[in-house]
N, C-alpha and C positions, 0 to 999 in steps of 0.2 A: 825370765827363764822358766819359772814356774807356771807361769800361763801359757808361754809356748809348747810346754810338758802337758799341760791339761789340756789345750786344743789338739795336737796330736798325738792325744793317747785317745782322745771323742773320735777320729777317725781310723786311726790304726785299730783297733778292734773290729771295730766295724768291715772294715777292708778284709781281713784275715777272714772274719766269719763268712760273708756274704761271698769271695772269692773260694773258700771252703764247698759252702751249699751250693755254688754253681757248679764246680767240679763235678760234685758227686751227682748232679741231674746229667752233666753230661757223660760221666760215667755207665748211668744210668741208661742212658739212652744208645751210646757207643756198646754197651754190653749186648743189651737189646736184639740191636741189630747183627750185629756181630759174631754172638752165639747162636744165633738163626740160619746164617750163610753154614756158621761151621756143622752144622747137625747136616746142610744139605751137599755140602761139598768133603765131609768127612775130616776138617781139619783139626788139627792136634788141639788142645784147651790151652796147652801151655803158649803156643803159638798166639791163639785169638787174645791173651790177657795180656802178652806184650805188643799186640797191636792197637789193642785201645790204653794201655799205657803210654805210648809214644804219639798215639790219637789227641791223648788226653794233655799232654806238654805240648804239642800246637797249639792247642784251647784255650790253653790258661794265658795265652800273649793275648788273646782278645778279652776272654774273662775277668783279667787283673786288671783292666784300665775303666770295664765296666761295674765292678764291685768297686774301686776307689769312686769313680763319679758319682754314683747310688749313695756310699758313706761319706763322703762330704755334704751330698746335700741334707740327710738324714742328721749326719751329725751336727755341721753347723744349724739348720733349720732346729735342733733340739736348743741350742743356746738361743734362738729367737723365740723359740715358743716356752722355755722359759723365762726369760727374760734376762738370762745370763749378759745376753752382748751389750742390753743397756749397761749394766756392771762394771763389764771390759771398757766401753766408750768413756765412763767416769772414772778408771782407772787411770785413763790414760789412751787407751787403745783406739785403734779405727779399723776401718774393714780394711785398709791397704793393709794396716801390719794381721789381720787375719789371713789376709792372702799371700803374705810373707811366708807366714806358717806351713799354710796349705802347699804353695809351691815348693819349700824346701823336702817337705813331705812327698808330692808329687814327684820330684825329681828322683829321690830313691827308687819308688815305683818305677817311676821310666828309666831304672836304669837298667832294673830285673828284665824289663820287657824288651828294653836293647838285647840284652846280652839271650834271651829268649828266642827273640826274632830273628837276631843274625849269626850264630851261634849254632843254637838247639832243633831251631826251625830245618835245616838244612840237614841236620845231623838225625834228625828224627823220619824225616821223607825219605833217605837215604833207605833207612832199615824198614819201612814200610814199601817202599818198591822194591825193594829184594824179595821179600817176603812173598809177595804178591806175582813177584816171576816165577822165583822158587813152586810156587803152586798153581803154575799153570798145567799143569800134566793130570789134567782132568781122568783121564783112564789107569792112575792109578789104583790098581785092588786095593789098596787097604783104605782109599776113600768111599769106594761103592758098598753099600749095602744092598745083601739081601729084600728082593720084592721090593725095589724102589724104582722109579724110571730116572734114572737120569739125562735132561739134555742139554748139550753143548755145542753151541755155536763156534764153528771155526776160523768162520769167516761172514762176509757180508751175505756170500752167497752159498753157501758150503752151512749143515751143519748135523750130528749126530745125537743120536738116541739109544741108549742102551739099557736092559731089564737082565736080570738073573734071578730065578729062585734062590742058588744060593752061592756065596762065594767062600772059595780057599787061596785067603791071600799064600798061606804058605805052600800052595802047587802051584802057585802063579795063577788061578784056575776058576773059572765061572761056571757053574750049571744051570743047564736049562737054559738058555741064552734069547735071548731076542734083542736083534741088532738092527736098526735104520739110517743108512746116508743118502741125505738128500741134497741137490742141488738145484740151479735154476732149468735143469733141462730132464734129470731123471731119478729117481727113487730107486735104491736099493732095500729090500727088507730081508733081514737073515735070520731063520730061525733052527739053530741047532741043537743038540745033545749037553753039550762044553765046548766052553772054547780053551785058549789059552794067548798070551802075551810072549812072547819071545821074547828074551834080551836081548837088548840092541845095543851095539857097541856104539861112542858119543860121534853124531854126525850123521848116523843113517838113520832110515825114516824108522819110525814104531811101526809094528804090524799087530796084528789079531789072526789067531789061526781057531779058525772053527772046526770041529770033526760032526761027521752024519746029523747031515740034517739039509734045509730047501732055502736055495735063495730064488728072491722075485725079483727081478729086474723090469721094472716101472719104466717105459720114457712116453712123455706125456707130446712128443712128436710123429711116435710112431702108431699104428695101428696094432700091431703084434705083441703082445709084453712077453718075455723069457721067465720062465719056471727051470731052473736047475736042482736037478738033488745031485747032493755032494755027499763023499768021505773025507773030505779035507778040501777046505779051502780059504784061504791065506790072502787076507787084503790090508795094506797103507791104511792107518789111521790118522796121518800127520806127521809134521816133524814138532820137537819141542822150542822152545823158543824162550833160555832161561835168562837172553839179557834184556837189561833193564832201560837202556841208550838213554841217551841224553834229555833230561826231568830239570825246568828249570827252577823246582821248588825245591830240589835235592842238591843243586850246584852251590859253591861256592861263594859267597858274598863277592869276592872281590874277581872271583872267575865272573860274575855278572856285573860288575862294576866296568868293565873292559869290552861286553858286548853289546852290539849296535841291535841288537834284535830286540824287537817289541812288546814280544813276550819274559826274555829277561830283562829289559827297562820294565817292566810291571814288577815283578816281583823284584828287583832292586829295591827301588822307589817306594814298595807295600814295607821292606824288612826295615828301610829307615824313616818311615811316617811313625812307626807303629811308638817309640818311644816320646814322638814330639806329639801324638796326640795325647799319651797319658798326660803330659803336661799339661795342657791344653783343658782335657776335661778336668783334671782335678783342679785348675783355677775357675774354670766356666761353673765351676758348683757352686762357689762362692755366694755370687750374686746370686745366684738360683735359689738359694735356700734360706734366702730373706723372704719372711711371712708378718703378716698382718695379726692385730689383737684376735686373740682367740681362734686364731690355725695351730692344729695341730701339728708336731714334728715331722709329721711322713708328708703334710699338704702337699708339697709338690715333688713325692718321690715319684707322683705316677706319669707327671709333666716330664719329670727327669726321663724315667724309662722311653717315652714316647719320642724327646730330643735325642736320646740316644741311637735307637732303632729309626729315625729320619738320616742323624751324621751315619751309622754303618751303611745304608743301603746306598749315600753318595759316594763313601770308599769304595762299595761295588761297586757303584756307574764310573765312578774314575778308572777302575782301577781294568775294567771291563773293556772301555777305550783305548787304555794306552796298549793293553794288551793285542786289542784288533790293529791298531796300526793309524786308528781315526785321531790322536792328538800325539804328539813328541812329547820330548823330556818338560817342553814346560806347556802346560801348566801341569802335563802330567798328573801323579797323585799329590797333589799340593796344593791345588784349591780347595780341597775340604779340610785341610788343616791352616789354610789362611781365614777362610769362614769362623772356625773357631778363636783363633787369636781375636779376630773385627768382633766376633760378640763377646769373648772377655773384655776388651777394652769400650764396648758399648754401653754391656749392662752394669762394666763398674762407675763409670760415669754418668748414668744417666740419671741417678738422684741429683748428684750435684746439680747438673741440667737444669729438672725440674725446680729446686731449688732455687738458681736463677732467675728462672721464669717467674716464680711466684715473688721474688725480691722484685723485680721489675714490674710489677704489674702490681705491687702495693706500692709503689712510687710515685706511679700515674695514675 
């Protein structure tokens, strides 16, 4: 019990720190970007820090299974390079009952990342596409700033441009306006005095009402273009559009357990891999982090990094197909967690193997 206490306290540390420091890179980088959108679309702070809060609980389902692979190989590879595991092997021990250790260990982790993936994962998308509907209403004043352009795409073919010297969100009110709607057949430019927004009661279209000023009327079929000067004039800027419909990373587990569609069999299949590969890597470290006299502890953390970033990008191509409709439920997302099982069971025997071999071939 003691040495099962010292082997998994060699990786539990290590797991906590390294899945820590990933966080906060991805933090890092979700802020990043994050903070950048909201400076140009005017969103609230308080809004963008629980977006990459609930960003950041996605993350860590993928994070947690790659800081334990990292600290197993690390850790154990540190009992090899210093010569601890000869110790254990004269105590009594062998790499199976190291891989005892490591699994039971392992399965803890997968079970955080169960309860992450099919749980948290849905429950997290959920409030991220709210959010994201919630702030589709691109015109409103208190996102537009003063002397900035903003534009917005309405559609494929449809999209808008808007400039003010200066805005009062509390008149409803822009000054100095410069307004453009273009589509595939003709350009509006509007350039007036102020404008203003109207309330719209829920269901009718938004409008914009402009006072004294010239609109151009662009059509790139005609030969004629129209110059209007106005004291009012009042045009459709869209309807809003604050539902979310149906997000198959936001459904249900067991609402996806019950549909035939290709895209929730993906994310099905993704929310119940995600614990059996934790397992999976934290035994595959095992063998991995057996080194030779005179390898340092980290020798083969950069091997590890690189197995790792090969197994994630086949969960993308798996997970990528089952998604388009190109494989069914089997092999589905499952072949790259049976790869893993075949080379824990490869590389833990293949000492033995060789062993063999070299028994037989001093025989003859």
């Amino acid at each position: 019990m003691i040495i099962n206490r010292y082997i998994t306290r060699e990786i539990a540390l290590p797991t906590l720190f390294i899945c820590v420091l990933l966080t906060l890179l991805f933090v890092g980088y979700s802020s990043t970007r994050h903070l950048a959108e909201a400076v140009d679309a005017g969103m609230p702070y308080a809004d963008v820090f629980q977006l990459i809060g609930y960003e950041t609980l996605i993350a860590i389902e993928m994070l947690l299974p790659m800081a334990l692979f990292l600290s197993v190989v690390i850790g154990v590879g540190r009992l090899h390079a210093d010569h601890e595991v000869i110790a254990l092997y004269n105590a009594g021990m062998s790499e199976i009952d190291i891989l005892k250790v490591v699994a039971r260990f392992s399965l803890l982790v997968a079970l955080v990342v169960g309860a992450l993936s099919i749980f948290a994962r849905p429950w997290a998308y959920e409030y991220i596409y709210q959010k994201k509907a919630l702030s589709k209403d691109d015109f409103d004043l208190d996102k537009i700033k003063p002397e900035h352009f903003y534009a917005i795409e309405k559609a494929e073919d449809s999209s808008f441009l808007i400039y003010a010297d200066d805005v009062k969100p509390d008149q409803n009110r822009l000054i100095n306006v410069f307004f453009s709607t273009q589509n595939q057949q003709r350009t509006q430019v509007i350039h007036a005095e102020h404008a203003i927004r109207p309330e719209n009661k829920p269901g009718e279209p938004r409008l914009l009402t402009f006072y004294n000023g010239y609109s151009y009327d662009l059509d790139q079929y005609k030969p004629i273009d129209l110059v209007l000067h106005f004291s009012t004039l009042t045009i459709p800027i869209g309807e809003i559009d604050n539902s979310v419909g149906y997000k198959a990373k936001s459904a249900q587990t067991v609402a996806l357990s019950q549909s035939t569609s290709p895209k929730d069999l993906a994310e099905f299949q993704w929310r119940l891999t995600r614990p059996l590969a934790t397992l999976f890597l934290g035994c595959l470290a095992v063998p991995l982090s057996r080194t030779k006299p005179r390898q340092g502890r980290y020798a083969k953390a950069v091997w590890a990094v690189i197995l790792y970033a090969v197994y994630y990008n086949l969960t993308g191509i798996a997970k990528s197909r089952v998604k388009n409709g190109i494989v069914g439920a089997i092999p589905g997302l499952w072949w790259p967690e049976v790869l893993l099982g075949i080379a824990v069971i490869v590389l833990m025997i293949w000492p033995y193997v060789q062993l063999r071999w070299i028994q037989k071939d001093k025989m003859t």
